[in-house]
C-alpha positions as CSV (number, residue, x, y, z in Angstrom):
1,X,-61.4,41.5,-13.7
2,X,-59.7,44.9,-14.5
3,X,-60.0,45.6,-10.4
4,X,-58.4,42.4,-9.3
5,X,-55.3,43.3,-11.2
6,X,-53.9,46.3,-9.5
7,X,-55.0,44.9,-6.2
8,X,-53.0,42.0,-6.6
9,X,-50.1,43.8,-7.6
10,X,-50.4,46.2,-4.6
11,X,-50.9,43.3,-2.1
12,X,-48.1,42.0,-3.5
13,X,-45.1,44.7,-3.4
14,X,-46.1,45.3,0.3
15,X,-45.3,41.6,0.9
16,X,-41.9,42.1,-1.0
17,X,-41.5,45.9,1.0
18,X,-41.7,43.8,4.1
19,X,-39.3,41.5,3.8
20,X,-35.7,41.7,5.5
21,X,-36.3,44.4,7.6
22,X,-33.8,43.8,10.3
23,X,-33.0,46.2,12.6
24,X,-29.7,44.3,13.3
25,X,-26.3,45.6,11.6
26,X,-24.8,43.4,9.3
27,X,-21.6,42.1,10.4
28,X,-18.9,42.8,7.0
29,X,-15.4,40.8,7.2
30,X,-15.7,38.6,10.4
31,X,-14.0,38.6,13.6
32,X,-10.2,39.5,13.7
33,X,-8.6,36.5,12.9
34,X,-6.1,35.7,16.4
35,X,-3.3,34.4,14.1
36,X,-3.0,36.8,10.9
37,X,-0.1,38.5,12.6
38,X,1.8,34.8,12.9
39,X,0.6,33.6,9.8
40,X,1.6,37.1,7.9
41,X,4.8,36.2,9.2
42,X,5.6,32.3,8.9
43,X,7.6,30.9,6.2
44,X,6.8,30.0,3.3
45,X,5.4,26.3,2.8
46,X,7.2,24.0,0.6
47,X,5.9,21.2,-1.2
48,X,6.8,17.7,-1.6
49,X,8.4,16.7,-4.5
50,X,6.0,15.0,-7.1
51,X,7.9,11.4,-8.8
52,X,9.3,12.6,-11.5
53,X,10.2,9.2,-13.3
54,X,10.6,5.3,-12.6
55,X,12.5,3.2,-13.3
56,X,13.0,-0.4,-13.1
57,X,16.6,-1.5,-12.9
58,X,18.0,-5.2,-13.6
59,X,21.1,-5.9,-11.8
60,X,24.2,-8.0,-12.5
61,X,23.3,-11.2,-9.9
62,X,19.7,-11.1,-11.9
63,X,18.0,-9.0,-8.9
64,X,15.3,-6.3,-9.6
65,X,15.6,-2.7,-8.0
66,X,13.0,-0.3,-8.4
67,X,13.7,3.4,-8.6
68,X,11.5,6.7,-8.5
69,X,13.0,9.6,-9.1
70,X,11.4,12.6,-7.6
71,X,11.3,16.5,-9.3
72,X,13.5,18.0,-7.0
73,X,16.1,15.8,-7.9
74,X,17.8,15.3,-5.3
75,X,15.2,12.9,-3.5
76,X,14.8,8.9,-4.6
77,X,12.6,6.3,-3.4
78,X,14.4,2.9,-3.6
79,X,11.9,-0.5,-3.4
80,X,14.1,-3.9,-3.7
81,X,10.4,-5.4,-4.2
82,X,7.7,-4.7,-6.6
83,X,5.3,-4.1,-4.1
84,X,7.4,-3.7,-1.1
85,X,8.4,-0.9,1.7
86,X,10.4,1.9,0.0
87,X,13.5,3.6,1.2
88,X,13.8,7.0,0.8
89,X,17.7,8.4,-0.5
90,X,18.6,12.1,-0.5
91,X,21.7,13.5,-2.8
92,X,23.4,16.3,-1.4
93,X,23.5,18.2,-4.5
94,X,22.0,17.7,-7.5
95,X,24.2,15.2,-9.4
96,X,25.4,13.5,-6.4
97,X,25.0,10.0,-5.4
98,X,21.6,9.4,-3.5
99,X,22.3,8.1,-0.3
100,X,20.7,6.3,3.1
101,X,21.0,3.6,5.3
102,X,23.6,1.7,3.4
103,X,22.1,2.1,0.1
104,X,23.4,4.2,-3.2
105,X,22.5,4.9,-6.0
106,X,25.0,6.6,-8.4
107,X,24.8,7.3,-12.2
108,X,22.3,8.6,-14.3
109,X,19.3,7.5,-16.5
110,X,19.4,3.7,-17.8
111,X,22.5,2.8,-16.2
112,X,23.9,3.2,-12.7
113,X,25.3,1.1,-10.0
114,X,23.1,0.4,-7.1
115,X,24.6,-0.7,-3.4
116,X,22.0,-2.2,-1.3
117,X,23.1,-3.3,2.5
118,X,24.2,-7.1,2.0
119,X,25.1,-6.9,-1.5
120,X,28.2,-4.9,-2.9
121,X,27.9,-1.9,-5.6
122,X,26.6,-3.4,-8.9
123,X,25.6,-2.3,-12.1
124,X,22.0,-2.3,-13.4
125,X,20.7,-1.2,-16.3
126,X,16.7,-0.3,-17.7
């Protein structure tokens, strides 16, 4: 039993000695990338602004206008249905009046006055 020990150990570091022996050189850091010269270069990606609050606005004639207000704060989404398409309005400073397509919103927090196309400027409120 004593011989069988370091035999087996033997047999088995020249089975570990031969393993990745590879006469090939090993490749470190890739190909040159085509583009890192353009990409070094390009400008700097902005993100979209997350919603930063929404609010759900009830109007003098008893309609419902749905409001989110996105971080950058000068970007609104404006939904004259729960569910429905929104309309996206941009400010032109922060503090402005958000604008598009013949809707407005103007004001701040829980009441402003909202003008959507075929209705005139109206107040709502939270």
């Amino acid at each position: 039993m004593k011989f069988y020990l370091p035999l087996i150990a033997v047999a088995s570091l020249s089975l570990l000695a031969a393993c990745n022996k590879n006469d090939e050189p090993e490749v470190v850091g890739g190909p040159a990338d085509p583009m890192a010269a353009e990409l070094a270069n390009a400008a700097p990606v902005e993100l979209p602004p997350s919603v930063k609050a929404n609010k759900q606005y009830r109007c003098k004639d008893n309609s419902l206008i749905f409001v989110d207000y996105m971080s950058d704060d000068k970007t609104a989404q404006l939904r004259t249905e729960k569910g429905g398409t929104a309309t996206t309005l941009k400010a032109a400073e922060v503090g402005q009046p958000f604008t598009a397509e013949g809707f407005e919103v103007s004001g701040a927090g829980d009441d402003v006055t909202i003008t959507v196309p075929g209705k005139g400027a109206q107040a709502c409120h939270v």
